[in-house]
C-alpha positions as CSV (number, residue, x, y, z in Angstrom):
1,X,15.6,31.9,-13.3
2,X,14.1,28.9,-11.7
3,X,13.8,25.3,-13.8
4,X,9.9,26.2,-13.7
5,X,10.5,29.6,-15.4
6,X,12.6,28.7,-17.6
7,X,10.4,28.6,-21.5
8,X,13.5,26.6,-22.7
9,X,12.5,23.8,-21.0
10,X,9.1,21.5,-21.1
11,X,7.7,19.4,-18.2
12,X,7.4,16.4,-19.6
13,X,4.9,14.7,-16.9
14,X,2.8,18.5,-17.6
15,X,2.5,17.5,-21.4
16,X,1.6,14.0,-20.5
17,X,-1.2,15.6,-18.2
18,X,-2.0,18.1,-20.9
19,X,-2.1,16.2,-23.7
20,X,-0.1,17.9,-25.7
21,X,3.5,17.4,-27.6
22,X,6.5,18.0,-26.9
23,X,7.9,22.1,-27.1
24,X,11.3,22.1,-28.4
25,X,13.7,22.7,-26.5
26,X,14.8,21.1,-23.0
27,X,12.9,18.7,-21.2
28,X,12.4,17.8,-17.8
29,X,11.7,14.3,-16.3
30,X,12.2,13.2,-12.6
31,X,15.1,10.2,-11.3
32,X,15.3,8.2,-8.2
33,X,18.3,6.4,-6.8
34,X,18.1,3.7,-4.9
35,X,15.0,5.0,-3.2
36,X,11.6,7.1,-4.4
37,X,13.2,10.2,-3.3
38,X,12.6,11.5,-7.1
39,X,14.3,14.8,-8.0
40,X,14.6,16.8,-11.9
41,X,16.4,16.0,-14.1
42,X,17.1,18.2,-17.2
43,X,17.4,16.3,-20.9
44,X,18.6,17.9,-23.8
45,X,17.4,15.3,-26.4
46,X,13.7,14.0,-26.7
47,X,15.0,10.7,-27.4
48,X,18.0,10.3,-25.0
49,X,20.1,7.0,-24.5
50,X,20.0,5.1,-21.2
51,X,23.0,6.2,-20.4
52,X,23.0,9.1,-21.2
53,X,20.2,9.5,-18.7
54,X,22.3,8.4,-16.2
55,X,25.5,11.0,-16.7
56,X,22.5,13.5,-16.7
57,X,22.5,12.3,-13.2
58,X,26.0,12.3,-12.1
59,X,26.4,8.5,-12.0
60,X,29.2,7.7,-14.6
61,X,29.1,4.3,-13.1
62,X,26.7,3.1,-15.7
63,X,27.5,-0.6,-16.1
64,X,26.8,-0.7,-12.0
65,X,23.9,0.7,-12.2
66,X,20.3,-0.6,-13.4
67,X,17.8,2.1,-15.1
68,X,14.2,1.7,-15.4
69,X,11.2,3.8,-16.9
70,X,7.9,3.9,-15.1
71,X,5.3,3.9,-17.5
72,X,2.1,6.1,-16.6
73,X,0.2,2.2,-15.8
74,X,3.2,1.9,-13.1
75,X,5.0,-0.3,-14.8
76,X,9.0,-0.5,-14.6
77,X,10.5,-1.7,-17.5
78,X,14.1,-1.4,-18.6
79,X,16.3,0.9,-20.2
80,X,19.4,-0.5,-21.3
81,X,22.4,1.5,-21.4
82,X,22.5,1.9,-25.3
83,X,18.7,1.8,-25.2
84,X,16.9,5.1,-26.6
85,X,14.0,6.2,-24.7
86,X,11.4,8.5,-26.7
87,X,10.2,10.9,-24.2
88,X,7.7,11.8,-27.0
89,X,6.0,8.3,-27.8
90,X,6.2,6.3,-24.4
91,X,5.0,9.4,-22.5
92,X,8.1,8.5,-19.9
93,X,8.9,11.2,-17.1
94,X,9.7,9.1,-14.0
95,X,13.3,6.7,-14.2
96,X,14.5,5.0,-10.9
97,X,18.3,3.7,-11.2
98,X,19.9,1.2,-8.6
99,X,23.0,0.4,-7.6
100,X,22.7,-3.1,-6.0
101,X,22.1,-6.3,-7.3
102,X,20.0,-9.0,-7.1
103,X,16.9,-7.1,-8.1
104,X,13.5,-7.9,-7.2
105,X,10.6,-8.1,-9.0
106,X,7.0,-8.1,-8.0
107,X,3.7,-7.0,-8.7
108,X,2.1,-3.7,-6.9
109,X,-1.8,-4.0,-8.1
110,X,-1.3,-4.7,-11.8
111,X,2.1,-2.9,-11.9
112,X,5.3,-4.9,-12.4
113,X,7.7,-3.2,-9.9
114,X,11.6,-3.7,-9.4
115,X,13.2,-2.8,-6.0
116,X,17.1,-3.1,-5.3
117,X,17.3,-4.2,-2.0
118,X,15.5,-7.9,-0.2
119,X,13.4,-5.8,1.9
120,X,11.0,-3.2,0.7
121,X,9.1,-0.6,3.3
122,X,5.8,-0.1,3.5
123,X,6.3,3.9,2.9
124,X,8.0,2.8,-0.7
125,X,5.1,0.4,-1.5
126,X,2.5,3.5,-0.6
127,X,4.2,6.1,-2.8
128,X,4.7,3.8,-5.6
129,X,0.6,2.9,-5.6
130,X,-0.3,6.4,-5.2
131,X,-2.5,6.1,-2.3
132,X,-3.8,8.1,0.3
133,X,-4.1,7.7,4.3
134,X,-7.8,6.0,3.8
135,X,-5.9,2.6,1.7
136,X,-3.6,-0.3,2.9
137,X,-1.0,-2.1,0.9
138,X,-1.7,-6.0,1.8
139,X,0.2,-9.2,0.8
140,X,-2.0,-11.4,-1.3
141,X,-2.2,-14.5,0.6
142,X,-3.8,-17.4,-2.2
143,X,-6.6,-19.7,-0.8
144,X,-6.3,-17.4,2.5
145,X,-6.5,-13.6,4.5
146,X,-4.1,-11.0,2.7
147,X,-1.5,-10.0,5.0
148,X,-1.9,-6.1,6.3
149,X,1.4,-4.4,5.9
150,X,1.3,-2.7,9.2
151,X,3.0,1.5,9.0
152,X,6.3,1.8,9.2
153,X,7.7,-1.9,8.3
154,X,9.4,-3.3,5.6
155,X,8.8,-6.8,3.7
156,X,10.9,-9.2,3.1
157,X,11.2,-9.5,-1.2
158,X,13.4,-12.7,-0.7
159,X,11.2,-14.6,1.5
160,X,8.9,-17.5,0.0
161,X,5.9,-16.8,-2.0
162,X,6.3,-13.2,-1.9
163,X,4.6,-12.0,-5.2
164,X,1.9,-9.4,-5.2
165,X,0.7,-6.3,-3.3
166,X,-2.5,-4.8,-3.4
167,X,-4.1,-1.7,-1.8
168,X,-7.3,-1.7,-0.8
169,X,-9.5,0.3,1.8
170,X,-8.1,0.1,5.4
171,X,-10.9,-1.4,7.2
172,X,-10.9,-0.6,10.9
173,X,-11.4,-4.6,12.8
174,X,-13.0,-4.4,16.3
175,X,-12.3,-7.4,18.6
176,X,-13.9,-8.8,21.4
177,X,-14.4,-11.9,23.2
178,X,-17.1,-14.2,24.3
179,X,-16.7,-17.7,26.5
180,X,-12.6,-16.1,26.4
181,X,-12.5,-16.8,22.9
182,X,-11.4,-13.8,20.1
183,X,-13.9,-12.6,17.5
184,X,-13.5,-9.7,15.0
185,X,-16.0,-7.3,12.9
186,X,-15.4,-4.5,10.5
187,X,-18.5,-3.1,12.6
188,X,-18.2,-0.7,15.5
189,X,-21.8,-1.7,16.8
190,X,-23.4,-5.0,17.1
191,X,-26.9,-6.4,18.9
192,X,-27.1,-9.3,21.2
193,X,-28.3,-11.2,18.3
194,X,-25.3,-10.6,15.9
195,X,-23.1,-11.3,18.7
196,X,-24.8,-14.3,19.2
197,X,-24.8,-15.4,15.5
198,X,-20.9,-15.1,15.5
199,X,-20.7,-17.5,17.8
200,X,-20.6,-21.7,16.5
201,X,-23.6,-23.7,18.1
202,X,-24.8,-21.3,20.2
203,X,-27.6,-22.5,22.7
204,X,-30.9,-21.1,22.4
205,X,-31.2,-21.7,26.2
206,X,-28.1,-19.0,27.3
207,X,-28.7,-15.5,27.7
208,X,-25.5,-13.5,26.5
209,X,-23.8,-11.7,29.2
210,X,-21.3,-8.5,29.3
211,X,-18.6,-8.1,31.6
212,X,-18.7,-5.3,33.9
213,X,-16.5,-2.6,33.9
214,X,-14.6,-1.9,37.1
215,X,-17.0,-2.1,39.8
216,X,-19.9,-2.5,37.6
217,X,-21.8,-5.9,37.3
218,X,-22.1,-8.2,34.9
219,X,-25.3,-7.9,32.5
220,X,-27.2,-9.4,30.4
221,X,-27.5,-8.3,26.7
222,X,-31.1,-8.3,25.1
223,X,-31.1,-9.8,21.3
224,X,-32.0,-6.0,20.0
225,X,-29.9,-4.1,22.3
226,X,-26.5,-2.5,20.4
227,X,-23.5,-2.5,22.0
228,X,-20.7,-0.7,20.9
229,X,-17.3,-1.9,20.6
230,X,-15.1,1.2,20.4
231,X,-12.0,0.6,22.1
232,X,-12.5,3.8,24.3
233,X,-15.1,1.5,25.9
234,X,-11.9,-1.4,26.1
235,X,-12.4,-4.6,25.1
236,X,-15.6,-6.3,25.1
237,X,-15.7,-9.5,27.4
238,X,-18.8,-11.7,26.7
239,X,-20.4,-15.1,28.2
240,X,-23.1,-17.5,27.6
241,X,-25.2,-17.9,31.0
242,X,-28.6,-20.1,31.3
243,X,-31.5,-18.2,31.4
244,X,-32.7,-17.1,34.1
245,X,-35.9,-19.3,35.4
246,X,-38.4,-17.4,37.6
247,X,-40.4,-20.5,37.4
């Protein structure tokens, strides 16, 4: 009979989500080690010891190892070995026990967050925050531009002024170029005139021009025409010209 099947034991993140007590009996919570890799674990108290938690889990290295409970806000806060964790009252189902030391603490959103290693990944941040394919995590960079945390890297936890992550909305930025210098917009399309508007002390008396593509000549842009800047098209290369004077 599988774990799921079994009516001895209760799911203890299913009675969370329920809203319901405890059934007596067995209970089921989730541990990580070292990672976010979290698999069952099986508890036959409602109010086990820390480390008994972590002989659940096959580690009988207990003073090596640091154990945490993730509260349903995301927070990670301690369990000490001798430390009693009621599965009923602090609604806990997800631990995550490391091995290494220093730890490193940070904030994720408004979660306070441990990690076991100097550098993080991006993958960890993302599962830990919940989100989906459509959000970010970002640095928060004070007084300036929060740092995107490009796919696939990892973050340095011991560098300087490392402190908070956040998720938001991953904004798609367009770039492109006029007089050779680098503009960006969170807009796929944009008229003469916003081009022209991005651009410092622009002079009333210029035209703005497009690079052509390939063979194609260079053009001049109208103030109400749109141009897109999808980078199928490549990257838009722009220039101020004097008007032309048909005089």
């Amino acid at each position: 009979m599988s774990l799921i099947e079994n009516p001895d034991i209760d799911d203890v993140a299913l009675a969370v989500q329920e809203d319901r007590p405890l059934r007596p009996g067995r209970y089921r919570v989730s541990l990580a080690v070292d990672s976010v890799d979290f698999h069952p674990l099986i508890l036959d108290d409602p109010v086990p010891l820390g480390r008994q938690i972590l002989k659940k889990a096959g580690i009988n290295d207990i003073d090596g190892h640091s154990l945490f409970v993730i509260t349903t806000e995301g927070d990670f806060e301690d369990v000490r070995a001798d430390e009693e964790v009621d599965l009923r009252d602090r609604a806990a189902f997800r631990f995550i026990a490391f091995s290494t030391d220093p730890l490193y603490r940070v904030k994720l959103n408004e979660a306070r967050i441990v990690w076991g290693r100097s550098l993080i990944p991006e993958a960890v941040l993302r599962a830990l925050a919940g989100i989906n394919d459509d959000e970010a995590v970002f640095l928060e960079v004070r007084g300036g531009k929060d740092k995107l945390i490009e796919r696939g890297t990892d973050v340095d936890l011991a560098a300087d002024g490392v402190e908070k992550f956040i998720t938001a909305p991953n904004k798609v930025t367009y770039t492109f170029f006029v007089n050779g210098k680098l503009y960006e917009t969170d807009k796929k399309k944009l008229t003469g005139a916003q081009i022209k508007s991005m651009v410092p002390d622009w002079d009333p008396q210029h035209d703005l021009s497009l690079e052509g593509e390939g063979d194609d000549p260079d053009r001049i842009i109208a103030d109400d025409e749109v141009v897109s800047l999808v980078p199928k098209h490549g990257v838009r290369r722009f220039s101020s010209v004097p008007k032309a004077n048909f005089g």
